[in-house]
C-alpha positions in Angstrom: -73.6 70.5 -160.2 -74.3 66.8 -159.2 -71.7 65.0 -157.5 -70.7 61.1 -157.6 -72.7 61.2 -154.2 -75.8 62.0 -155.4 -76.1 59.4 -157.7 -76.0 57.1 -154.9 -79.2 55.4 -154.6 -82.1 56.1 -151.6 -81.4 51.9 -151.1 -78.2 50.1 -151.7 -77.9 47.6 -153.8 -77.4 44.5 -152.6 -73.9 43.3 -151.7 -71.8 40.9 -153.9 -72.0 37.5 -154.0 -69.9 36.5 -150.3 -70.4 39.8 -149.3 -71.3 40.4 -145.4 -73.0 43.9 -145.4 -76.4 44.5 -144.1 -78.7 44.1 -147.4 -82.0 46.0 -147.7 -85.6 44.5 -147.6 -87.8 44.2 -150.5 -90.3 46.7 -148.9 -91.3 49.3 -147.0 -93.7 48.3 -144.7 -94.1 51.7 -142.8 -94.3 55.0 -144.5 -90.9 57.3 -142.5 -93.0 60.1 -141.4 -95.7 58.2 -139.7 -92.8 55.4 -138.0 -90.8 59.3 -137.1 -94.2 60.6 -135.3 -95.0 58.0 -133.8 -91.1 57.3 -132.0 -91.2 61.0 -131.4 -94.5 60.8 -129.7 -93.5 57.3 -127.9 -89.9 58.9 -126.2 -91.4 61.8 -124.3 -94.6 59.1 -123.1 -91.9 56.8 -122.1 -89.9 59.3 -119.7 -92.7 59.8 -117.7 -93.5 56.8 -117.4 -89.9 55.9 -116.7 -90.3 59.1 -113.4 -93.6 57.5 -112.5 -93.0 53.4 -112.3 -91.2 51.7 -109.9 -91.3 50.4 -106.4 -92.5 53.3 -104.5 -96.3 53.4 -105.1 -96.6 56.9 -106.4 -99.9 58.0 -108.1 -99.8 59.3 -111.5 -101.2 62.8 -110.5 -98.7 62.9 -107.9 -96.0 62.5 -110.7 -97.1 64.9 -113.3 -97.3 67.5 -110.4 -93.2 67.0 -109.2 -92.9 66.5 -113.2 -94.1 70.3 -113.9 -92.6 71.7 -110.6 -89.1 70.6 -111.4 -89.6 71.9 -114.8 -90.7 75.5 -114.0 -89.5 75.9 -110.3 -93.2 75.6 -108.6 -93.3 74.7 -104.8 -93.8 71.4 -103.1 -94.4 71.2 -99.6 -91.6 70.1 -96.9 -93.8 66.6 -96.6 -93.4 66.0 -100.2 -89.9 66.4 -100.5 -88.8 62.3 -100.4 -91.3 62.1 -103.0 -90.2 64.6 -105.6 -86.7 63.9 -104.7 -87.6 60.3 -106.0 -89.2 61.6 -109.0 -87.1 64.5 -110.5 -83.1 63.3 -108.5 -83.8 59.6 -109.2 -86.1 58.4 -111.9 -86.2 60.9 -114.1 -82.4 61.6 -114.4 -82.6 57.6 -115.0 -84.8 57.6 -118.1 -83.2 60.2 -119.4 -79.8 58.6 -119.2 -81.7 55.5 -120.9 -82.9 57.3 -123.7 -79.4 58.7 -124.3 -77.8 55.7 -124.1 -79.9 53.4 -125.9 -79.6 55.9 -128.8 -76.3 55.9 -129.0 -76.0 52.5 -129.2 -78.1 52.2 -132.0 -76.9 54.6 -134.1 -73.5 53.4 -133.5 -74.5 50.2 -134.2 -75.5 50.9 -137.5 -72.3 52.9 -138.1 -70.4 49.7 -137.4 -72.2 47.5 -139.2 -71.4 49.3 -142.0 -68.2 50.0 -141.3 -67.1 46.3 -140.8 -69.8 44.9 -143.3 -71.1 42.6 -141.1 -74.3 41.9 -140.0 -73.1 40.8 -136.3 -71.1 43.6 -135.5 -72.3 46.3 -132.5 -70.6 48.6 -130.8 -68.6 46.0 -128.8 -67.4 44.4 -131.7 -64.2 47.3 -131.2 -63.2 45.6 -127.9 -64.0 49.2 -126.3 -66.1 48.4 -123.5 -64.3 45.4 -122.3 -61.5 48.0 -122.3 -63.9 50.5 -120.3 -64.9 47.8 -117.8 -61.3 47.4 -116.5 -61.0 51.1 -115.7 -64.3 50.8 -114.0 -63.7 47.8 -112.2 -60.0 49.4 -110.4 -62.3 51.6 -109.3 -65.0 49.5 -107.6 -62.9 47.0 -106.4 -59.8 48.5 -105.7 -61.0 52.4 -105.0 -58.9 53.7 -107.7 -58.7 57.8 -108.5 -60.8 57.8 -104.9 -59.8 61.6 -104.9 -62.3 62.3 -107.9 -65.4 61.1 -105.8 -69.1 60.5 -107.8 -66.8 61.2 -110.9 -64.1 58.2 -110.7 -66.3 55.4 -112.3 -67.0 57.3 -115.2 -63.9 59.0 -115.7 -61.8 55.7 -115.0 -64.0 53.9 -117.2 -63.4 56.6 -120.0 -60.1 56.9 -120.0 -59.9 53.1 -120.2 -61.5 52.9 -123.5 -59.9 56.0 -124.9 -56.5 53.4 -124.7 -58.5 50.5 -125.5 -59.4 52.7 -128.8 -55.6 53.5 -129.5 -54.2 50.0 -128.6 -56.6 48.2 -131.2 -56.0 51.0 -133.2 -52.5 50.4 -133.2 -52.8 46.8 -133.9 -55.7 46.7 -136.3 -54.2 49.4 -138.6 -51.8 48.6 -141.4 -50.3 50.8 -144.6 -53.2 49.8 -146.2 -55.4 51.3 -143.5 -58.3 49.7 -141.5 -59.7 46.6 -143.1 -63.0 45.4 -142.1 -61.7 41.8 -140.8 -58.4 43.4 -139.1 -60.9 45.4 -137.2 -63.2 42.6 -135.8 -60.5 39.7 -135.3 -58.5 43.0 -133.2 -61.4 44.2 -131.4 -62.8 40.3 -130.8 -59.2 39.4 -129.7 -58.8 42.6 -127.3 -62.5 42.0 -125.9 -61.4 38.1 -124.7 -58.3 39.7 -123.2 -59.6 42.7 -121.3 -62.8 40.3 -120.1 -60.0 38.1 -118.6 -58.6 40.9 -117.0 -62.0 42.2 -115.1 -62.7 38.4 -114.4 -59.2 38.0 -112.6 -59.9 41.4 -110.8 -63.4 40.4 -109.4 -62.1 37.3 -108.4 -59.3 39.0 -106.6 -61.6 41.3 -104.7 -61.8 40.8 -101.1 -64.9 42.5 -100.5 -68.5 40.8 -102.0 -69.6 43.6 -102.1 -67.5 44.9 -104.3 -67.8 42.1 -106.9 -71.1 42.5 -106.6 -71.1 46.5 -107.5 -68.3 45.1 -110.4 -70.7 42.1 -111.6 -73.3 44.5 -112.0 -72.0 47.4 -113.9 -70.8 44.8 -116.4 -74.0 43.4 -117.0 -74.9 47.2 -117.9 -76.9 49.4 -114.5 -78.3 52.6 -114.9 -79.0 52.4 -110.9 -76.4 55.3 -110.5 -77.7 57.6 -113.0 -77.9 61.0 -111.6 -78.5 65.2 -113.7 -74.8 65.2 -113.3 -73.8 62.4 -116.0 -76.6 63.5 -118.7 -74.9 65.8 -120.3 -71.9 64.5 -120.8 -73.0 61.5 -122.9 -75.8 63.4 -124.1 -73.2 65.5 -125.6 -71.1 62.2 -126.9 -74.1 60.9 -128.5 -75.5 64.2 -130.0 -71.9 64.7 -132.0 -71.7 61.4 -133.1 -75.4 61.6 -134.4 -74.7 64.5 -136.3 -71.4 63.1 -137.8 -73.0 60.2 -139.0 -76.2 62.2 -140.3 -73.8 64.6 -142.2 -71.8 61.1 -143.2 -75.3 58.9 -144.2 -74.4 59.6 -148.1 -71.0 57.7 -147.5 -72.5 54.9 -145.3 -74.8 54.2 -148.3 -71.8 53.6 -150.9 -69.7 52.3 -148.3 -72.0 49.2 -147.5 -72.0 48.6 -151.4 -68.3 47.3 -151.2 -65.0 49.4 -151.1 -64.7 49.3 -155.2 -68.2 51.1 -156.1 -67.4 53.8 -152.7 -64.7 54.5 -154.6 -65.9 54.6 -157.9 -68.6 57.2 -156.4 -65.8 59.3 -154.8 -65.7 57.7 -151.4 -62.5 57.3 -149.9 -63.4 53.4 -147.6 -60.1 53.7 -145.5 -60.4 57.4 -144.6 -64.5 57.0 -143.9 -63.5 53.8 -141.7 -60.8 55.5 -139.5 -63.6 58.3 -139.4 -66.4 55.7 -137.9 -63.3 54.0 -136.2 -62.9 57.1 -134.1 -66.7 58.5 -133.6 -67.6 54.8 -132.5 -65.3 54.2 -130.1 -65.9 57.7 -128.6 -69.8 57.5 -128.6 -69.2 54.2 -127.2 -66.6 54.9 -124.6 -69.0 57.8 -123.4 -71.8 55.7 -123.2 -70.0 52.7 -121.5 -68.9 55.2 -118.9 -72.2 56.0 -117.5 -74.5 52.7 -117.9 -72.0 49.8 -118.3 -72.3 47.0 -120.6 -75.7 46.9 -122.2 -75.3 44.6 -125.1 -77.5 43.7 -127.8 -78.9 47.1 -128.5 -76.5 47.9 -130.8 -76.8 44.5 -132.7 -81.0 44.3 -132.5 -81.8 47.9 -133.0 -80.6 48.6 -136.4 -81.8 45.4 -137.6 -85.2 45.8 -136.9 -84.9 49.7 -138.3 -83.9 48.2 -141.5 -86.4 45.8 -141.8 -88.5 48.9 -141.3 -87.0 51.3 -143.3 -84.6 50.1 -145.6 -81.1 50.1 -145.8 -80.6 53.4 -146.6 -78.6 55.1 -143.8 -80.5 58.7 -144.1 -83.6 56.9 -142.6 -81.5 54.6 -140.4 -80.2 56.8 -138.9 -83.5 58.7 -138.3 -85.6 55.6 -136.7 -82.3 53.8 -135.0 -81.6 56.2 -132.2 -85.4 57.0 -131.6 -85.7 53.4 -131.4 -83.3 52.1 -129.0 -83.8 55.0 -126.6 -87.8 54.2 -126.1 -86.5 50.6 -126.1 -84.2 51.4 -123.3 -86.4 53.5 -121.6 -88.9 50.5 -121.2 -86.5 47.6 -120.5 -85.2 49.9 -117.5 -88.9 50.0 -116.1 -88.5 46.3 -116.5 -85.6 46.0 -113.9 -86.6 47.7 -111.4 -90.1 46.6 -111.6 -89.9 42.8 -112.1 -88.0 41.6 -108.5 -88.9 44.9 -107.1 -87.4 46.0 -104.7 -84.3 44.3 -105.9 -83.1 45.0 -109.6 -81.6 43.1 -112.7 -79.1 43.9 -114.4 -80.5 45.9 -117.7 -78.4 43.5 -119.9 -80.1 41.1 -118.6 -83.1 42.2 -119.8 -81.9 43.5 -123.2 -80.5 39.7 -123.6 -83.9 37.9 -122.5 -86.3 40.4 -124.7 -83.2 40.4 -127.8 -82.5 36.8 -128.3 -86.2 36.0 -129.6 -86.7 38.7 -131.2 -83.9 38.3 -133.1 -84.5 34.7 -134.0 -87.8 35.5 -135.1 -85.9 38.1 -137.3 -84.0 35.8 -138.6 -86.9 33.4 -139.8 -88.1 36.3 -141.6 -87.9 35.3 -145.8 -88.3 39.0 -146.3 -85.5 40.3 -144.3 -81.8 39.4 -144.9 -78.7 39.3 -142.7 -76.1 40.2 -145.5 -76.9 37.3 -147.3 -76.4 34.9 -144.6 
């Protein structure tokens, strides 16, 4: 028996008149299954080449060899150790961490989008990882939870945006539920007042160092990416991926407008407080391990939509694939670039975002919600 679900159309209509929700090209421009085999066939390319560039001048042979022994166990010898241990301990780990994260904050940023209906919301728009930097901060600046070693950024950081998620939360929700504007003025409100916090506790570091280390994980680093922090987010991001996969029927009618999700069945205040909850998670987990990248989450699904429509099924297929081999690259880029120094990734995700999403913008065939 068909349900009100199933009659919801492959692309949603466009929203009404005034409406902010992302609306759909006119087109197709690539067929899914070629756009899906090629992203599948561009992520696994990109690691390597995310274990084989960088400062050190390692030959490509030389990194497909320490590739394949750390993937079935073959020898090395003693003189090649610093070299493998540079491959498979510190790039590799790195690009993986990329990938994860960059696909998380795509797919979340699609799940926002369409939970707010608005075509400038990303993951940050909750306020949750100005909330995460503060945690993270105490702990570069001020050494806090010192007793949990190579795990306190991370787990400080976490737990930071775990009760940034509950104190916007609190103040976003009202009997009426979550409302897409209570949710963005809160989370907009609560990222200005957890940035001034940070800002007041790197200025009120004594060590420049410190700052420094602080400065840089809020500009978003993957610098201290190591095996132990993969699966962790890679677990946060897989859950949330296959929440919103199993939710992509409801993300269709939800960016239609509350009245026709309802009309097809969908309840818009319990969905919300369900992409409320898996956002800020994904994101908090994420956050944790990489800092602040921004503009992923706001460019990614964009560009995926212009590719593949607005429905969420094939969103949510291209989006993650996406911004992890975009992630992957712009990573390469940082520690390339002023090698052997390195920028800040949201640096780079800033300088390579902004014109690309102008040039989105000037695109008649591609529109922001109606803006």
């Amino acid at each position: 028996m068909a349900t009100s679900l199933d009659r919801i159309p492959s692309k949603p209509s466009r929203p009404a008149r005034g409406g902010t929700g992302p609306a759909p090209p006119r087109r197709v421009p690539l067929p899914l299954p070629l756009l899906l085999a090629g992203l599948c066939l561009a992520l696994p390319l990109s690691l390597v080449c995310g274990a084989a560039l960088g400062a050190s001048g390692l030959s490509w042979a030389e990194v497909t060899r320490y590739l394949w022994a750390g993937l079935t166990g073959g020898a090395i010898g003693p003189d090649e150790v610093p070299a493998y241990t540079i491959v498979w301990e510190l790039r590799l780990p790195r690009a993986v961490l990329a990938a994860v994260v960059g696909a998380g904050l795509s797919a979340i940023g699609v799940a926002v989008q369409a939970m707010v209906r608005n075509a400038l919301a990303d993951p940050f728009v909750l306020g949750i990882s100005s909330g995460a930097a503060v945690g993270a901060n105490a702990v570069l600046i001020f050494g806090a939870m010192g007793a949990l070693g190579v795990w306190a950024l991370s787990t400080a950081a976490f737990l930071s945006a775990l009760l940034a998620m509950l104190l916007v939360y609190a103040v976003a929700r009202t009997e009426r539920g979550l409302t897409p504007l209570r949710i963005v003025l809160t989370g907009t409100a609560m990222y200005y007042g957890f940035s001034a916090v940070t800002t007041f506790m790197v200025f009120a570091a004594e060590r420049g160092e410190a700052a420094r280390s602080a400065m840089m994980w809020l500009l978003g680093s993957l610098s201290g990416a190591n095996w132990a922090a993969v699966p962790i987010a890679a677990g946060a991001v897989l859950a949330g991926l296959a929440h919103l996969g199993w939710s992509a029927r409801r993300l269709n009618a939800l960016a239609m407008g509350d009245e026709t999700a309802a009309a097809l069945g969908v309840d818009p205040g319990r969905l919300r407080k369900e992409l409320f909850l898996v956002s800020a998670a994904v994101t908090g987990a994420v956050v944790a391990v990489s800092g602040a990248i921004g503009f992923v989450g706001l460019m990614v699904p964009h560009a995926a939509r212009m590719l593949v429509g607005a429905d969420h099924r094939r969103l949510l297929a291209v989006a993650p694939l996406a911004g992890a081999v975009l992630l992957i690259w712009v990573d390469i880029l940082s520690r390339v670039v002023l090698a052997p120094a390195e920028l800040p990734v949201g640096v780079l995700t800033a300088v390579i975002g902004v014109p690309c999403f102008i040039l989105l913008m000037r695109r008649r065939a591609y529109s922001f919600g109606g803006i």
